[in-house]
Biopython code that builds the backbone (N, CA, C, O; Angstrom):
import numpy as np
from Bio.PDB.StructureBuilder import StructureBuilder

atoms = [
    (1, "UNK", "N", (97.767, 168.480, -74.938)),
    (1, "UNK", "CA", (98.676, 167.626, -75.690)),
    (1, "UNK", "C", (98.290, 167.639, -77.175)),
    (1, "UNK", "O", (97.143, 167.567, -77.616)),
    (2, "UNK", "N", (99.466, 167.745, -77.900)),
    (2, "UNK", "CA", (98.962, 167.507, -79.426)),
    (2, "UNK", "C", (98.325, 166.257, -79.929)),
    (2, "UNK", "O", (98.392, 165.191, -79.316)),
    (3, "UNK", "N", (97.668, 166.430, -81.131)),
    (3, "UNK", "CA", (97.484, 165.877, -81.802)),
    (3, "UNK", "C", (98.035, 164.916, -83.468)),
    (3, "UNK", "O", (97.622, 165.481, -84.481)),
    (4, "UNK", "N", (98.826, 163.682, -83.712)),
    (4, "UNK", "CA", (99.785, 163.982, -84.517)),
    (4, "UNK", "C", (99.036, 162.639, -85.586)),
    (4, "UNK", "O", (98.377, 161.637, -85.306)),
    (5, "UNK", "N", (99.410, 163.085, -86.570)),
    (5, "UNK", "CA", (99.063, 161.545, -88.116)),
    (5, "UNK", "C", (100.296, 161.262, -87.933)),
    (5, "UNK", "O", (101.164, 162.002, -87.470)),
    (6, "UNK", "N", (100.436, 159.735, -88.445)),
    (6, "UNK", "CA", (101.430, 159.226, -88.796)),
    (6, "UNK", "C", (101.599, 158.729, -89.654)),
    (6, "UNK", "O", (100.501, 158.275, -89.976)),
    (7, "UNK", "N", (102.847, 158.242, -90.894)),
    (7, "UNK", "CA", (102.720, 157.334, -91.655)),
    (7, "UNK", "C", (104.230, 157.137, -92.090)),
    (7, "UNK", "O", (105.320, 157.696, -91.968)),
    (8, "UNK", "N", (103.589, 155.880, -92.738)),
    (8, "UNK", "CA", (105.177, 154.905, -93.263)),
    (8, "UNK", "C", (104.746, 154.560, -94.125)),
    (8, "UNK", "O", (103.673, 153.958, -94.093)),
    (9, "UNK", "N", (105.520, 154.841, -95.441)),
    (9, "UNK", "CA", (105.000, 154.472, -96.551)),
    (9, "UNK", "C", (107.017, 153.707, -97.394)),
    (9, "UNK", "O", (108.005, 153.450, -96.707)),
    (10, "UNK", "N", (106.936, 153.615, -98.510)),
    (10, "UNK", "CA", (108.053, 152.910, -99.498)),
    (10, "UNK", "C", (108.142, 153.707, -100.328)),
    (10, "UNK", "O", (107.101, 154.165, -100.799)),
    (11, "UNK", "N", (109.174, 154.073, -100.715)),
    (11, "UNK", "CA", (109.294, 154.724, -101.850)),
    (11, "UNK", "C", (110.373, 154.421, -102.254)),
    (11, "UNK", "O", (111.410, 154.343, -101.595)),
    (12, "UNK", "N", (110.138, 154.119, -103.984)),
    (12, "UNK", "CA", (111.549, 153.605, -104.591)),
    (12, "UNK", "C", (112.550, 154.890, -104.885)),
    (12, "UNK", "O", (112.197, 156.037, -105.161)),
    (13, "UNK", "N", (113.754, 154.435, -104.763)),
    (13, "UNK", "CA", (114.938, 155.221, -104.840)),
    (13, "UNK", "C", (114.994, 155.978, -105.455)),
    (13, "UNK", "O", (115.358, 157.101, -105.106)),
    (14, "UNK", "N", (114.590, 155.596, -106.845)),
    (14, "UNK", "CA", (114.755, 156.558, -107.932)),
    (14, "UNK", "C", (113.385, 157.466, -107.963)),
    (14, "UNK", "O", (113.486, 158.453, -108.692)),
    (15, "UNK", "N", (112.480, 157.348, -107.486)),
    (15, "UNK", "CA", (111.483, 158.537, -106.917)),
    (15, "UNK", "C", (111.520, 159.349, -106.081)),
    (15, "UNK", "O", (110.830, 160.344, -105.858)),
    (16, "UNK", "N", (112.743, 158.709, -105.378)),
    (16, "UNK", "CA", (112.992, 159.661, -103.932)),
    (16, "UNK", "C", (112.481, 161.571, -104.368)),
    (16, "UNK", "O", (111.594, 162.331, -103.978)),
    (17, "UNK", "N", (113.726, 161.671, -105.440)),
    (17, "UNK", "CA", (113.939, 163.266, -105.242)),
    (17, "UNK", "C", (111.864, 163.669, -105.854)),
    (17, "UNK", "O", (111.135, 164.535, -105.370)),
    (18, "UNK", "N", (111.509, 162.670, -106.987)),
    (18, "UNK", "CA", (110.030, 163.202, -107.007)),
    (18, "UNK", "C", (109.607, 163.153, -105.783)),
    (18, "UNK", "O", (109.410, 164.311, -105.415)),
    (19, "UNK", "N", (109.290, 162.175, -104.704)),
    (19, "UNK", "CA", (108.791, 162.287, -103.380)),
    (19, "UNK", "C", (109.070, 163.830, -102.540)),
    (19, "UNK", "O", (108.302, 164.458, -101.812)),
    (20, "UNK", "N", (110.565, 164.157, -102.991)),
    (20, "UNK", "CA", (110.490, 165.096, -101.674)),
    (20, "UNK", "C", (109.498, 166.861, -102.642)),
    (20, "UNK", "O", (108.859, 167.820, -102.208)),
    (21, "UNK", "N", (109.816, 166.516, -103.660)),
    (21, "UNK", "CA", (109.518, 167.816, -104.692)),
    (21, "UNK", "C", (107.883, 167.573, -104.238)),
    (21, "UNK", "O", (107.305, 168.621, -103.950)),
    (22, "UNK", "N", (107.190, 166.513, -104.153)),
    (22, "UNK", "CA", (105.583, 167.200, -103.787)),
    (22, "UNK", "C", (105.629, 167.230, -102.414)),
    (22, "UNK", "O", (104.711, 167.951, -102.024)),
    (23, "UNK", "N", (106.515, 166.614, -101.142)),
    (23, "UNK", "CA", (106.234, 167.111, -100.039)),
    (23, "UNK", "C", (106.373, 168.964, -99.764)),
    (23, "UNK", "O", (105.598, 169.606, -99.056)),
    (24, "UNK", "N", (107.346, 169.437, -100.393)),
    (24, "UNK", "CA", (108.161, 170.878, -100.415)),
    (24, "UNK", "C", (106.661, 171.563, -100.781)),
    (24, "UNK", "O", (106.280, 172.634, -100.311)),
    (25, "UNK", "N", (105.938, 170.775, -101.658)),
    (25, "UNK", "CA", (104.447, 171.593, -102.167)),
    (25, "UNK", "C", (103.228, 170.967, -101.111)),
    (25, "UNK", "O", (102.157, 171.558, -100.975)),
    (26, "UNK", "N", (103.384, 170.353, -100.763)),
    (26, "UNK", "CA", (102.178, 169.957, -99.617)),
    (26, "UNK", "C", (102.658, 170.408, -98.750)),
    (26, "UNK", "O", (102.285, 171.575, -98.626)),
    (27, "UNK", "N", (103.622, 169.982, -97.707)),
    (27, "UNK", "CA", (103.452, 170.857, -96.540)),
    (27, "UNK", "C", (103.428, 171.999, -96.283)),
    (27, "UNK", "O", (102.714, 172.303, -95.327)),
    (28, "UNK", "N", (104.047, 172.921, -96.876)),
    (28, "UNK", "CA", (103.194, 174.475, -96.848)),
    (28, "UNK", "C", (102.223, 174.800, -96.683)),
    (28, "UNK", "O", (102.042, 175.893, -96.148)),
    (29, "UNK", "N", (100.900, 173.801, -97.163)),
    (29, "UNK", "CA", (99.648, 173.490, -97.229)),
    (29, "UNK", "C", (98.743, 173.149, -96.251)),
    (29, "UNK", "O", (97.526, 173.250, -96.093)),
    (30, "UNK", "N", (99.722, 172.697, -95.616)),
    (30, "UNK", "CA", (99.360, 172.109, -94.177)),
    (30, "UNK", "C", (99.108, 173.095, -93.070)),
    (30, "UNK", "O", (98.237, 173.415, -92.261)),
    (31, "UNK", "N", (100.684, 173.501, -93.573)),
    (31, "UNK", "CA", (101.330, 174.654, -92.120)),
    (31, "UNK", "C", (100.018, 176.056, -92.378)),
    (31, "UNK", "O", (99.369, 176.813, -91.656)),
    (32, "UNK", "N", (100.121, 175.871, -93.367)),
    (32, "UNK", "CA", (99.350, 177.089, -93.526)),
    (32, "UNK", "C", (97.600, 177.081, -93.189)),
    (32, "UNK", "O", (96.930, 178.108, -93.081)),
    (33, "UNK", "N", (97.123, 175.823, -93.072)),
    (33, "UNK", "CA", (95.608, 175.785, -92.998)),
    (33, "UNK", "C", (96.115, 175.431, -91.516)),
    (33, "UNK", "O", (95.185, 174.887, -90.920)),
    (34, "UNK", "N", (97.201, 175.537, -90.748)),
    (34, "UNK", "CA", (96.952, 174.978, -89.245)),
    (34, "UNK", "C", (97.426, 174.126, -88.433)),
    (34, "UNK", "O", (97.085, 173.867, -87.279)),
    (35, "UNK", "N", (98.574, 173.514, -89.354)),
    (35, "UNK", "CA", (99.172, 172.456, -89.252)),
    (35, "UNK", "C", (100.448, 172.689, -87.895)),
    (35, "UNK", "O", (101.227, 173.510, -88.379)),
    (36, "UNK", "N", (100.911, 172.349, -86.580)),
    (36, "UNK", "CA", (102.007, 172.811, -86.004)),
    (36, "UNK", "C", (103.155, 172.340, -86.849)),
    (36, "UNK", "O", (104.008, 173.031, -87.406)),
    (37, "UNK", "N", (103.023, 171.075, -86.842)),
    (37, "UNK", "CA", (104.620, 170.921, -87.369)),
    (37, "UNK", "C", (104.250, 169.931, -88.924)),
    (37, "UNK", "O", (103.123, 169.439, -88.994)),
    (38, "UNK", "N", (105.355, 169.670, -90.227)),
    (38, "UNK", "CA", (105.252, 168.651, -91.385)),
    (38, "UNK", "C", (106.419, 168.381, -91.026)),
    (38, "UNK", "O", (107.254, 169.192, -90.623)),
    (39, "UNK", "N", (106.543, 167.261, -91.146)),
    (39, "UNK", "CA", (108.388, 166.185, -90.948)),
    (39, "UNK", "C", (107.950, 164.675, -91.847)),
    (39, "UNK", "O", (107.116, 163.781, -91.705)),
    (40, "UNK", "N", (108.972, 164.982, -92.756)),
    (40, "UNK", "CA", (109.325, 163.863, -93.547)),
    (40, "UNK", "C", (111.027, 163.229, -93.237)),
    (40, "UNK", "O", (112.073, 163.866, -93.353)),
    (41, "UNK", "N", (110.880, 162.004, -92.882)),
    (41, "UNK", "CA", (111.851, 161.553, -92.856)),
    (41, "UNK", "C", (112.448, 160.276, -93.632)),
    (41, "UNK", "O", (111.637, 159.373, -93.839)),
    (42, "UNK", "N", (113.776, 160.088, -94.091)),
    (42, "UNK", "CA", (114.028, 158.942, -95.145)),
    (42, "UNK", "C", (114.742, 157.903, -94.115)),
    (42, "UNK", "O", (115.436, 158.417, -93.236)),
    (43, "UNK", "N", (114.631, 156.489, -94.148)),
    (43, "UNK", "CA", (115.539, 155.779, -93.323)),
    (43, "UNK", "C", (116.273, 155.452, -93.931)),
    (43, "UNK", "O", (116.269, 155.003, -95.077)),
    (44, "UNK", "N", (117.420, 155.738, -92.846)),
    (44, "UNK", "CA", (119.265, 155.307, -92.646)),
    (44, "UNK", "C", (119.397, 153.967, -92.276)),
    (44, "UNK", "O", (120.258, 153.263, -92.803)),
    (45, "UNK", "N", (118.625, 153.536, -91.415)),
    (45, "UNK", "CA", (119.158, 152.967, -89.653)),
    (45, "UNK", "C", (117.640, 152.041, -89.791)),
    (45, "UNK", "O", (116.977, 152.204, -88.767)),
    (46, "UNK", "N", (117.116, 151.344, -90.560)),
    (46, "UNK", "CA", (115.505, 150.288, -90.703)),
    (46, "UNK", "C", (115.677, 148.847, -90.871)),
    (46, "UNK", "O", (115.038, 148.200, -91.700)),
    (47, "UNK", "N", (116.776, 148.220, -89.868)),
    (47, "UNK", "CA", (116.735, 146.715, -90.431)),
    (47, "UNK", "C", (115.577, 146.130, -90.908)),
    (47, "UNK", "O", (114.561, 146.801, -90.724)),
    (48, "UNK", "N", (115.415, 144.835, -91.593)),
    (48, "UNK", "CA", (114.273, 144.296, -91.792)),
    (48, "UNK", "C", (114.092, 143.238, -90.700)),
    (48, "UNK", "O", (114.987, 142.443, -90.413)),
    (49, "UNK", "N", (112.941, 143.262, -90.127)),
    (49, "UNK", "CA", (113.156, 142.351, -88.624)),
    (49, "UNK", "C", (112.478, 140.600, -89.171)),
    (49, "UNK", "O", (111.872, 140.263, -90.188)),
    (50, "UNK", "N", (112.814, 140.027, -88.281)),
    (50, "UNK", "CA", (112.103, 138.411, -88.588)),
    (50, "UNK", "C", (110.772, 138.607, -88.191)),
    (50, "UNK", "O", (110.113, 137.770, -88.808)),
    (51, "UNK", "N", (110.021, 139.297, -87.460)),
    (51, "UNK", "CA", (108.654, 139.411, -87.217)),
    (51, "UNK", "C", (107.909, 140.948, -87.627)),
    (51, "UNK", "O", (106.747, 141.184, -87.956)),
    (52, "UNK", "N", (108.500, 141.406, -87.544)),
    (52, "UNK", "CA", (108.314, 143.088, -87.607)),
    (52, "UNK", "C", (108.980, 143.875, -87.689)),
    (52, "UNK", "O", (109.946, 143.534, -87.006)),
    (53, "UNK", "N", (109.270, 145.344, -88.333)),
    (53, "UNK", "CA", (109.696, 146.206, -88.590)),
    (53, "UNK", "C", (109.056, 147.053, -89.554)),
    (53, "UNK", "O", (108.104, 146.521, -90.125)),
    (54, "UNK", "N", (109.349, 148.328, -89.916)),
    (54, "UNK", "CA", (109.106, 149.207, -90.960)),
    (54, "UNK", "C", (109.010, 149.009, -92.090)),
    (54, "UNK", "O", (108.189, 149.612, -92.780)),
    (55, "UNK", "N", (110.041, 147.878, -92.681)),
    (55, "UNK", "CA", (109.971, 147.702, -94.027)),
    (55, "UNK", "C", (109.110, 146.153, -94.017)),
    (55, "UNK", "O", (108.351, 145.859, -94.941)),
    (56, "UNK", "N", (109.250, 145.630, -93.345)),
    (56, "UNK", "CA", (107.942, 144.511, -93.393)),
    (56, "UNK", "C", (106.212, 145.487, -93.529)),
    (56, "UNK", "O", (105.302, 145.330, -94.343)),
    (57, "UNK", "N", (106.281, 146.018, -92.891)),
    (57, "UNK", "CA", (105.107, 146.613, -92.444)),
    (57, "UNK", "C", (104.481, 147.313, -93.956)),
    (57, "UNK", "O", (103.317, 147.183, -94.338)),
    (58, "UNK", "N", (105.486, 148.016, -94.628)),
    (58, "UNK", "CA", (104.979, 148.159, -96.054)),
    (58, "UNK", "C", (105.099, 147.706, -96.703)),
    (58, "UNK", "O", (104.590, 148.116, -97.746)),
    (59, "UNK", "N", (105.781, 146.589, -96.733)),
    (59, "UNK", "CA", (106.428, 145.697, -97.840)),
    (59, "UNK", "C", (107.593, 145.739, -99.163)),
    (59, "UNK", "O", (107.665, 145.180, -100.257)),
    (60, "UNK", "N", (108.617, 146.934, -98.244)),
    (60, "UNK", "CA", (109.456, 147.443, -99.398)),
    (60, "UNK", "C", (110.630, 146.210, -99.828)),
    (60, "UNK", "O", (111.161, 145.223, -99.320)),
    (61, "UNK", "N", (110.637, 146.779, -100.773)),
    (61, "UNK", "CA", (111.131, 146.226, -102.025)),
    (61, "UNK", "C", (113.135, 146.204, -101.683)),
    (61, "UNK", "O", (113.620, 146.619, -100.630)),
    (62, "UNK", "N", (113.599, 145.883, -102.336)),
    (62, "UNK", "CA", (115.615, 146.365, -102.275)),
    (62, "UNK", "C", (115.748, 147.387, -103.352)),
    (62, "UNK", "O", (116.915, 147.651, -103.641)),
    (63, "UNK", "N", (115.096, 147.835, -103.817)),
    (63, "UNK", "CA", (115.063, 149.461, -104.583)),
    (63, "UNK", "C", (114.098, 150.188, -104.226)),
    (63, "UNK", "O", (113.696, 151.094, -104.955)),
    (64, "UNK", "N", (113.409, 149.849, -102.723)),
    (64, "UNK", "CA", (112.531, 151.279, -102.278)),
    (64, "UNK", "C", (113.326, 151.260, -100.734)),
    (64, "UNK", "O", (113.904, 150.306, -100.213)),
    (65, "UNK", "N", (113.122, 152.833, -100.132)),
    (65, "UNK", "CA", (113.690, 153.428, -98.970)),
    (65, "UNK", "C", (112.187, 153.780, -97.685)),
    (65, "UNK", "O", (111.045, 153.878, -98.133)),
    (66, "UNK", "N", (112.322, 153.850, -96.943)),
    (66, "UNK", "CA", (110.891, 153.402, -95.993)),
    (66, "UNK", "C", (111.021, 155.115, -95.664)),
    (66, "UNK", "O", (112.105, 155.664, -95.471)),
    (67, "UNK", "N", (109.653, 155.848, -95.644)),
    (67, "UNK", "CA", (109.593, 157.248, -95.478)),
    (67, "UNK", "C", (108.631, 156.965, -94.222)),
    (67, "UNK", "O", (107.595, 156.301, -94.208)),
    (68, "UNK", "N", (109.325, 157.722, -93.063)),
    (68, "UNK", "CA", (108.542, 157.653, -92.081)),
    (68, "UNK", "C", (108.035, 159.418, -91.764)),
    (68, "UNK", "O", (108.795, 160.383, -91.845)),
    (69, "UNK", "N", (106.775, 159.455, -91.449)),
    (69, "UNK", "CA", (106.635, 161.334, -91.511)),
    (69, "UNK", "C", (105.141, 161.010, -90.497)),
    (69, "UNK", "O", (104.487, 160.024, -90.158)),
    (70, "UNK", "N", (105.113, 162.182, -90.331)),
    (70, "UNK", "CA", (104.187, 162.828, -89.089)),
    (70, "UNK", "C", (103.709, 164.518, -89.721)),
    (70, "UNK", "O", (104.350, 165.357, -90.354)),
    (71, "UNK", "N", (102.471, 164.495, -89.261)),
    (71, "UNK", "CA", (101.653, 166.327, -89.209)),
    (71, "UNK", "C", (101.772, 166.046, -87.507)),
    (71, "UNK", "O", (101.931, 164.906, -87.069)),
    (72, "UNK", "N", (101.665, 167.328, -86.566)),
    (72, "UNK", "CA", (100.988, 167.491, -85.894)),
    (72, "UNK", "C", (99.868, 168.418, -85.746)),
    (72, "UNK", "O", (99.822, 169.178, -86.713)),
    (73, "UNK", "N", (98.901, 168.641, -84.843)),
    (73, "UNK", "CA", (98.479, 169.391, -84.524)),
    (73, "UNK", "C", (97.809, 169.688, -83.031)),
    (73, "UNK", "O", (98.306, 169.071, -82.088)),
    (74, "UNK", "N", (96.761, 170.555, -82.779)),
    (74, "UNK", "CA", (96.855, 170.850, -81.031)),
    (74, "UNK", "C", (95.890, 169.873, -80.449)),
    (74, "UNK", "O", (95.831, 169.478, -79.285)),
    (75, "UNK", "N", (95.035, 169.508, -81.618)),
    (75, "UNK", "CA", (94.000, 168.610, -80.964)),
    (75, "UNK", "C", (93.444, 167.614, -82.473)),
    (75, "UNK", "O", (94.115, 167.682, -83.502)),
    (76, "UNK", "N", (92.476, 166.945, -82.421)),
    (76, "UNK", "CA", (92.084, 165.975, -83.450)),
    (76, "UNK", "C", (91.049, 166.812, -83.942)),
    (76, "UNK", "O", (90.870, 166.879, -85.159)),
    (77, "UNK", "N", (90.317, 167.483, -83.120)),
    (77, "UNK", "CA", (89.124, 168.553, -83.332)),
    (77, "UNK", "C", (90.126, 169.644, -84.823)),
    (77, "UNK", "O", (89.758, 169.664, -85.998)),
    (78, "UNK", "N", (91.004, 170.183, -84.424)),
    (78, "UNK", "CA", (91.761, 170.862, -85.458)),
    (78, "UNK", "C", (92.298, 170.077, -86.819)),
    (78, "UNK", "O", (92.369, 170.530, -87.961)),
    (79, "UNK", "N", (92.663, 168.720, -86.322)),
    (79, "UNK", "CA", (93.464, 167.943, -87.431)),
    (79, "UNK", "C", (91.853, 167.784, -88.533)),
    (79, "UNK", "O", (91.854, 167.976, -89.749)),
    (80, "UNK", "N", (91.004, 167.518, -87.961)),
    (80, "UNK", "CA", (90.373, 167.433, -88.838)),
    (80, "UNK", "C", (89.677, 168.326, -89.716)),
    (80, "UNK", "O", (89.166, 168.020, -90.793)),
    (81, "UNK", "N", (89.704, 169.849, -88.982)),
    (81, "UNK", "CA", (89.232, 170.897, -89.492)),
    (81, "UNK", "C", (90.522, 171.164, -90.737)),
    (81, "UNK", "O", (90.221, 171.407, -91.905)),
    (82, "UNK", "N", (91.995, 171.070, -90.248)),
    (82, "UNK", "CA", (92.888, 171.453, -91.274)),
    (82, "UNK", "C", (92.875, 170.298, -92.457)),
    (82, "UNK", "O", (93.368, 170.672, -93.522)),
    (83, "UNK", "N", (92.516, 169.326, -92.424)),
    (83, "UNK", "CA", (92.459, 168.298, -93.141)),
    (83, "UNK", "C", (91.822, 168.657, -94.404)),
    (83, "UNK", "O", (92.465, 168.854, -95.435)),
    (84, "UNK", "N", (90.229, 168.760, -94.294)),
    (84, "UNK", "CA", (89.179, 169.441, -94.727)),
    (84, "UNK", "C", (89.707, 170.266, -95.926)),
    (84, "UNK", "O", (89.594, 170.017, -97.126)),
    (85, "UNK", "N", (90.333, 171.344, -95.288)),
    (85, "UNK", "CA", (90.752, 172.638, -95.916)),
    (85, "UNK", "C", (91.639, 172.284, -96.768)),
    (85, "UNK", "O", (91.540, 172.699, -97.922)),
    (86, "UNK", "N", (92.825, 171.343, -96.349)),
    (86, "UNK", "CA", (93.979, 170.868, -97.187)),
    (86, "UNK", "C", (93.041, 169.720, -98.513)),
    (86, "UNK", "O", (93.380, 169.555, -99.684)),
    (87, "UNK", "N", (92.277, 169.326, -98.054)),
    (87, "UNK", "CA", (92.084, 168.727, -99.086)),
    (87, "UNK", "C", (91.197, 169.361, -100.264)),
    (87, "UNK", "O", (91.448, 168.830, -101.346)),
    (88, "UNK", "N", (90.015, 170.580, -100.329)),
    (88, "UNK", "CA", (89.741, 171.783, -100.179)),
    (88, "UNK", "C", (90.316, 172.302, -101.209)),
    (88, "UNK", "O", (89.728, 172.547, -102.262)),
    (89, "UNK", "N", (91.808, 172.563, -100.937)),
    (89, "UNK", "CA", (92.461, 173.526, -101.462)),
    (89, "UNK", "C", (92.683, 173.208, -102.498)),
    (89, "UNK", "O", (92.921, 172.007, -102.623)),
    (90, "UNK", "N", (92.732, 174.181, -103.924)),
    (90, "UNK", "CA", (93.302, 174.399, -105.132)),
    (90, "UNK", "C", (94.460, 173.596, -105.687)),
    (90, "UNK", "O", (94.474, 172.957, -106.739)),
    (91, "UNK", "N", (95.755, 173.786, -104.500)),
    (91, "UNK", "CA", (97.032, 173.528, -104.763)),
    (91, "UNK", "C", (96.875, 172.254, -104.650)),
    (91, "UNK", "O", (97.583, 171.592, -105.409)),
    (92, "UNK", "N", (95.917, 171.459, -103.688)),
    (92, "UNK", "CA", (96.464, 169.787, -103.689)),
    (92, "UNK", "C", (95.707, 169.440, -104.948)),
    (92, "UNK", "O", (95.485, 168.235, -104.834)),
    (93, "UNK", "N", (95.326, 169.753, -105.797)),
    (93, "UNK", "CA", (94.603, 169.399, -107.081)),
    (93, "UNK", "C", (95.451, 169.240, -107.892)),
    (93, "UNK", "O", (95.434, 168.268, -108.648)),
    (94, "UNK", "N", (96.551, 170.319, -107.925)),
    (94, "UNK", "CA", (97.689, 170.384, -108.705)),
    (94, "UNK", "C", (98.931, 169.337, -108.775)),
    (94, "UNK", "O", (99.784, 169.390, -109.660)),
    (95, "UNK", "N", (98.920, 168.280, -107.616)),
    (95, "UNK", "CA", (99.407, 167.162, -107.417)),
    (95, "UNK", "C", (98.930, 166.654, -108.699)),
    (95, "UNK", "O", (97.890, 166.911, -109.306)),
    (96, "UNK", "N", (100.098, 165.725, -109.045)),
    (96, "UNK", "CA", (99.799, 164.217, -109.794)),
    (96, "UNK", "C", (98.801, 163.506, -109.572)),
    (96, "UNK", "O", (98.243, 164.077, -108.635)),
    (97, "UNK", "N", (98.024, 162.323, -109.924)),
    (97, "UNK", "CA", (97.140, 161.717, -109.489)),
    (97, "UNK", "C", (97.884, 160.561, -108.973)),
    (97, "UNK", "O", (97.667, 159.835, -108.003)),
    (98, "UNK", "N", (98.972, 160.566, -110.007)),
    (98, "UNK", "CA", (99.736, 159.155, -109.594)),
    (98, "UNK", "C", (101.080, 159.674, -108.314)),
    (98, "UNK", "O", (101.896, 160.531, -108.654)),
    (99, "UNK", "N", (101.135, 159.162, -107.160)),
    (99, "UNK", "CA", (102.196, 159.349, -106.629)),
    (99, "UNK", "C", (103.492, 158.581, -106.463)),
    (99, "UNK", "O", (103.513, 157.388, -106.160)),
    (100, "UNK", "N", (104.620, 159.353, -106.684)),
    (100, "UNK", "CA", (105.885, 158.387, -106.932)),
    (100, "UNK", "C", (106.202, 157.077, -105.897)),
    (100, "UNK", "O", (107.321, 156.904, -105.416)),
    (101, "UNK", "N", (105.384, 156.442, -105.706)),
    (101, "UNK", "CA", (105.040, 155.685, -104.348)),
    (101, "UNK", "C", (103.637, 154.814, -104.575)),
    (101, "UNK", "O", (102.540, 155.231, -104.946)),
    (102, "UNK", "N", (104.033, 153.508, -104.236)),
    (102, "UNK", "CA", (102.603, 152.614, -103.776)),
    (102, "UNK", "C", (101.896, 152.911, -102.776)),
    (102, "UNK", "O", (101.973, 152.467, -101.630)),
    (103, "UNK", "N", (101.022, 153.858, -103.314)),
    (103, "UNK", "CA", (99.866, 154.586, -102.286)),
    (103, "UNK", "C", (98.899, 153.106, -101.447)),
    (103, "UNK", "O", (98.253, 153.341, -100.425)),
    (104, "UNK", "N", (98.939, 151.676, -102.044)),
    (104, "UNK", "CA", (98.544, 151.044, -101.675)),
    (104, "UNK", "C", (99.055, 150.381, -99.887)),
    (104, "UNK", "O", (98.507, 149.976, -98.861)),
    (105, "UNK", "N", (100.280, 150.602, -100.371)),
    (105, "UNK", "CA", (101.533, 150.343, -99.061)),
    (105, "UNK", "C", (101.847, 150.742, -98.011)),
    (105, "UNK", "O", (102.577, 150.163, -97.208)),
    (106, "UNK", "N", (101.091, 152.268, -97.834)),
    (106, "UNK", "CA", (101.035, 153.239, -97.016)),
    (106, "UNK", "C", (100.605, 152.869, -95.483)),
    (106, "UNK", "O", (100.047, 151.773, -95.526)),
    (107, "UNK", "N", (100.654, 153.364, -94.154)),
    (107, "UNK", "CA", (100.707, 153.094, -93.144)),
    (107, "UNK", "C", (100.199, 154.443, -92.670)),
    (107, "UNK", "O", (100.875, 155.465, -92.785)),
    (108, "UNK", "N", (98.845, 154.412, -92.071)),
    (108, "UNK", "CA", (98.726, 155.933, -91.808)),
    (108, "UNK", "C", (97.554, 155.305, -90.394)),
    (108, "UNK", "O", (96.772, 154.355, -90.410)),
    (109, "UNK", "N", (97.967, 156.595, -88.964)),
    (109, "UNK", "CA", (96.793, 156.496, -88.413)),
    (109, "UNK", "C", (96.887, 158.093, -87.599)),
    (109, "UNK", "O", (97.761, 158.959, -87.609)),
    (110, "UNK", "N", (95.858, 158.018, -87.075)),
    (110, "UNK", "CA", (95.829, 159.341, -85.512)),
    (110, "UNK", "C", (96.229, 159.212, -84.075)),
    (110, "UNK", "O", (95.793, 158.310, -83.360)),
    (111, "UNK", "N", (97.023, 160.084, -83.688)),
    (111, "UNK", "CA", (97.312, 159.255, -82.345)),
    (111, "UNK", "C", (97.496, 160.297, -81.277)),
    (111, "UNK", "O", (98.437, 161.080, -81.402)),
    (112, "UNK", "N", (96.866, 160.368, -80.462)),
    (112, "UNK", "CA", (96.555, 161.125, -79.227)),
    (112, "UNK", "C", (98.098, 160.988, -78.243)),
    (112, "UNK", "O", (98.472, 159.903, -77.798)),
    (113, "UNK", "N", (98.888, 162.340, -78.019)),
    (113, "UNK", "CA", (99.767, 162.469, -77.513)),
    (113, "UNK", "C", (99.843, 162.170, -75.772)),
    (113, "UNK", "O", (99.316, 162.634, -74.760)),
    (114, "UNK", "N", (100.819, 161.121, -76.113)),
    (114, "UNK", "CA", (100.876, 160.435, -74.829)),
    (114, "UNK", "C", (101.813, 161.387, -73.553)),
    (114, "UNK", "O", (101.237, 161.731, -72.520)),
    (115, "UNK", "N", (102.975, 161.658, -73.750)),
    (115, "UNK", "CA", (104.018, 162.054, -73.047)),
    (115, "UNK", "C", (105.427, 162.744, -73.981)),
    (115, "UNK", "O", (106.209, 162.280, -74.812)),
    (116, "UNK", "N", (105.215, 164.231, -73.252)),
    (116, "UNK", "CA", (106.413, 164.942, -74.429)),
    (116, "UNK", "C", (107.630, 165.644, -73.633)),
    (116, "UNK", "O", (107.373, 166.443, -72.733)),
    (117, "UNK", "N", (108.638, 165.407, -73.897)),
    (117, "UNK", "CA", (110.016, 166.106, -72.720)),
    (117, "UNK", "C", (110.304, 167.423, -73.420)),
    (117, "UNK", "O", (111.153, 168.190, -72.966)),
]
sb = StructureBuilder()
sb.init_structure("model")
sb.init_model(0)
sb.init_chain("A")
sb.init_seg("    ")
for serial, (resi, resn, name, xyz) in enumerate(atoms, 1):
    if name == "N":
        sb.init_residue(resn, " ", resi, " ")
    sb.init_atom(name, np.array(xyz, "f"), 0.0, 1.0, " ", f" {name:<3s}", serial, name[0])
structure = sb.get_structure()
């Protein structure tokens, strides 16, 4: 069973198109040190719930959009070897320091694949 990161982070609207311009340059980065799959996704469909939800959970704003995204890989033994390397590498240096996004807000963990159809 794979191995997959997760995260949910905010990003304001008008950063969106910067957001997707450094994913287009990171995940290549990924795929390439080992990564199976990079998926970034923007929410459509994220009510804000009375106890919980996505945008509670980061605390977005009414001018930020909730980015939900995932790496996988085959095992955690690998995620962490590609990790390493991605961070390692030349090209993620070339990133901004600042990201179009409250890096503070972010939602990230590891999670051992339960059941896949």
């Amino acid at each position: 069973m794979a191995y997959v990161d997760g995260f949910v982070l905010a990003v304001p609207r008008d950063n969106l198109e910067a957001y997707r311009k450094v994913t287009e340059k990171c995940g290549p980065v990924w795929m390439e040190h080992g990564a199976l799959s990079y998926v970034e996704c923007v929410g459509d469909d994220v009510p804000y719930g009375e106890l919980t939800s996505f945008p509670r959970a980061v605390q977005a704003k009414d001018d930020e959009v909730v980015v939900f995204s995932w790496i996988t890989y085959p095992s955690r033994e690998k995620r962490d070897e590609v990790n390493a390397k991605v961070m390692a590498d030349p090209r993620m240096q070339e990133e901004p320091s600042c990201m179009p996004f409250d890096a503070k807000r972010i939602i990230f963990g590891g999670f051992t694949e339960l059941t896949r159809f």
